[in-house]
N, C-alpha and C positions, 0 to 999 in steps of 0.2 A: 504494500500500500504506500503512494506515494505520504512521504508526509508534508504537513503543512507549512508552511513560512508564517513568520508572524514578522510586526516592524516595519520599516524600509524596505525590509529584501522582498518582501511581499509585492513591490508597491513597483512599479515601471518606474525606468533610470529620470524621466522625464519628473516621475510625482517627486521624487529624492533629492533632485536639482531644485525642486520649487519648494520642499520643506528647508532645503539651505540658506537659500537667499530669503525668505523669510526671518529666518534665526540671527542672520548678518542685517538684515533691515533693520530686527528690533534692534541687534546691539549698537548699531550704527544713531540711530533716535535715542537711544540714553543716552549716547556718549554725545551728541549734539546738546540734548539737555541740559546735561550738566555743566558744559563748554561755554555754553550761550553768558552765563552769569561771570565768569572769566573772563573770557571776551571783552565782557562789558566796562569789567574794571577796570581793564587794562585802557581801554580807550578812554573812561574818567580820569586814570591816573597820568594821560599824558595831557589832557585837557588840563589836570591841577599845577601840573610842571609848567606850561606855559603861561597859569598863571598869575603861578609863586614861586617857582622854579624849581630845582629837584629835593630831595628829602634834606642834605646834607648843607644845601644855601642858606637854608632858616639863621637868619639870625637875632637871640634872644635880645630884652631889653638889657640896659644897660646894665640895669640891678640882678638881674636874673627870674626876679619876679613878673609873672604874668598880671598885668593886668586885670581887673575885675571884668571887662566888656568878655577879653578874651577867655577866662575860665568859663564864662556861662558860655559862650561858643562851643568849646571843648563838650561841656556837662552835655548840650544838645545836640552834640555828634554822641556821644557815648548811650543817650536814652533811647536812639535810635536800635542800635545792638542789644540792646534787652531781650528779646524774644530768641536770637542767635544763643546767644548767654546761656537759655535757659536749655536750649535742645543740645548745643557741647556737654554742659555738666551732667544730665543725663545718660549719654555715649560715655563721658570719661568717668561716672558712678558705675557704670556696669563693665567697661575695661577690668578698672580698681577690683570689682568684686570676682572676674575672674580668677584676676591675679594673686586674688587671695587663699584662691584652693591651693596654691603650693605650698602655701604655710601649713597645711593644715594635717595631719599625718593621716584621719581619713575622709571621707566625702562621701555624700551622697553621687553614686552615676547620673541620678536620672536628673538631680539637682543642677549637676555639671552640664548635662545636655541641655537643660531647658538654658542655662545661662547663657550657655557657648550660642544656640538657635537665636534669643534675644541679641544680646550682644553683636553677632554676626549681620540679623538684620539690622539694625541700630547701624554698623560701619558702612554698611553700603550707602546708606544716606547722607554720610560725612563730606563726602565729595560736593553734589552740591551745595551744602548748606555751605563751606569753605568759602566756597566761590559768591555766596549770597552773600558772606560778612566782607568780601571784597569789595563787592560791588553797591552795598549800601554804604561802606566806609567809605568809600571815595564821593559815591553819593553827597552822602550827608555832608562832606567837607566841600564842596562844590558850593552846594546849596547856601552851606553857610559862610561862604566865604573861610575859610582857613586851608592853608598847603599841611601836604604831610609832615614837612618838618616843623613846623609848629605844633601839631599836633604829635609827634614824637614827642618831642621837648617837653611840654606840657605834662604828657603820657607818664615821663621816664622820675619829673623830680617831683611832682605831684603821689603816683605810685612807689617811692622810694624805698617804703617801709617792705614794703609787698612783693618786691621782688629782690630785697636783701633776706628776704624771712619766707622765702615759697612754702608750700603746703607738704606737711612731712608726707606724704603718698606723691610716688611719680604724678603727674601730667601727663595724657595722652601727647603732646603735642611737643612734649620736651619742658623745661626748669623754668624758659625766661625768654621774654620777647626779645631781648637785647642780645640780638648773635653777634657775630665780629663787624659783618656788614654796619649795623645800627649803631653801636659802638662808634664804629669810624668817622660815621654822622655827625653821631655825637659830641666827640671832639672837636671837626673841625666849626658847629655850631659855639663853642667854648673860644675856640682863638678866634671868633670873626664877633663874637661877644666882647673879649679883650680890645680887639680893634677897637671899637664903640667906648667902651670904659677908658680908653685912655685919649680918645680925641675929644670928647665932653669934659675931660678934665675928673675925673674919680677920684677920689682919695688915694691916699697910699694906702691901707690899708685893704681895702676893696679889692685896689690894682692887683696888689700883692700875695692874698686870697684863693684869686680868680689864676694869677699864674703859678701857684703850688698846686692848684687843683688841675691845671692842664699838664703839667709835669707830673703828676701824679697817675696819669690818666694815659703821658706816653709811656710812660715805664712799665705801668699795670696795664696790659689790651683788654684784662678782664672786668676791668674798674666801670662802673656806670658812672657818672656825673655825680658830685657831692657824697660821695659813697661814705664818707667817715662822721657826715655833720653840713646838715643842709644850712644854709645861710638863712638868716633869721628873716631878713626881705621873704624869703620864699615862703615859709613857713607863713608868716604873718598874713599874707596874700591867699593862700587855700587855706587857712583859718576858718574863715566863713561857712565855704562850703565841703567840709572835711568830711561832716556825716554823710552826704550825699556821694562823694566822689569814694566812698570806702564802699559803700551801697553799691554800685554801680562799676567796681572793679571785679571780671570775672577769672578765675584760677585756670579755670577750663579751655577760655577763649582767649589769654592773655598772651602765651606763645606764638600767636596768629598776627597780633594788631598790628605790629611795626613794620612786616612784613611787604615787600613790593612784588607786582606780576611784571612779568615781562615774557613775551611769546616769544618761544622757539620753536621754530615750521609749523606743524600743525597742533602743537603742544603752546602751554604754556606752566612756567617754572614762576614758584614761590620762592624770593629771596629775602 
């Protein structure tokens, strides 16, 4: 007795060829989806560069302190991301809790499958949402008038505490938005600061301050800005709105903000 085929093989080379190119279709339509929001950023973030120019031109007031206009600027670029905020810590609560069956000498299996199932579905949605906090960031900076490098800046002495003191549990996303790139920013945002401080005429003391903390900053690559003891301007200036801007800092999504896109071929790369 002949027996039966089941499947594809069952199926003429023709039906086989046409369940392929369907399976390439869908993948090709996710991977457009989630690209579209990418895309998008990247074309705001060269719209912001033109203009305020690139992340690393920013340069602070004279004092170091932000302005009051400009912190509420910042505050209403950051309320935007709330909702992002809220779906990262989510993905990066359920990472954590995988990762904590290794601690543990036994486990439930079926525990472990349903988290690993969660979890799993949870990362596939990481991608676009990445791309949405790109593209509402630059958004929102657009909209409000501020460049990224001000919004770094702002980001880096405002958040000081918070990313000298991360969360004892890894980060999906890595320790600290401050990679070596942003770092380098940072800096030369600090000598183009001194510029300023010494052509209005600064104290000595001010002057003198601002270039132990740039020398301190070439010696250490690993150093954020004021890392030892923020300047009391600074301090004094997000005083106001300290409960809110601590509200509004997220653990989950914080490795992400400093972050620039830039297309390569039909890709694009997060720096």
């Amino acid at each position: 007795m002949e027996e039966k085929t089941t499947g594809c093989l069952k199926q003429t080379a023709i039906g086989c060829g046409v369940l392929i190119v369907i399976v390439v279709a869908l993948l090709l339509m996710m991977a457009v989806k989630m690209m579209g929001p990418f895309n998008r950023a990247v074309d705001n973030r060269h719209a912001i560069e033109e203009r305020f120019g690139q992340q690393e031109a920013y340069v602070p007031p004279a004092s170091g302190a932000p302005s009051t206009d400009r912190i509420e600027v910042f505050l209403k670029v950051r309320r935007t991301l709330r909702e992002l905020c809220a779906v990262l810590s989510v993905v990066d609560r359920q990472v954590q809790k995988m990762e904590s069956f290794d601690d543990q000498d036994e486990v439930d299996r079926l525990e472990v499958l349903k988290q690993a199932f969660s979890t799993t579905r949870s990362m596939m949605g990481v991608g676009p949402v990445i791309g949405r906090l790109y593209e509402i960031r630059n958004q929102s900076l657009l909209d409000a008038g501020m460049g990224l490098g001000e919004f770094t800046y702002i980001f880096t002495v405002a958040y000081r505490d918070q990313l000298l003191h991360p969360p004892e549990a890894d980060q999906l996303f890595g320790p600290t938005p401050t990679n070596r790139r942003v770092r380098k920013a940072l800096l030369s945002m600090l000598e183009s600061q001194l510029t300023v401080l010494r052509s209005e005429g600064g104290g000595e003391a001010e002057i003198a301050a601002l270039e132990a903390e740039i020398s301190a900053m070439q010696a250490d690559r690993n150093r954020i800005p004021w890392q030892d003891e923020l300047p009391p301007a600074i301090t004094e200036a997000f005083a106001p709105y300290r409960a809110e801007l601590d509200e509004l800092y997220c653990p989950a999504m914080a490795p992400l903000e400093l972050m620039i896109n830039k297309k390569r071929g039909p890709a694009v790369e997060s720096l």
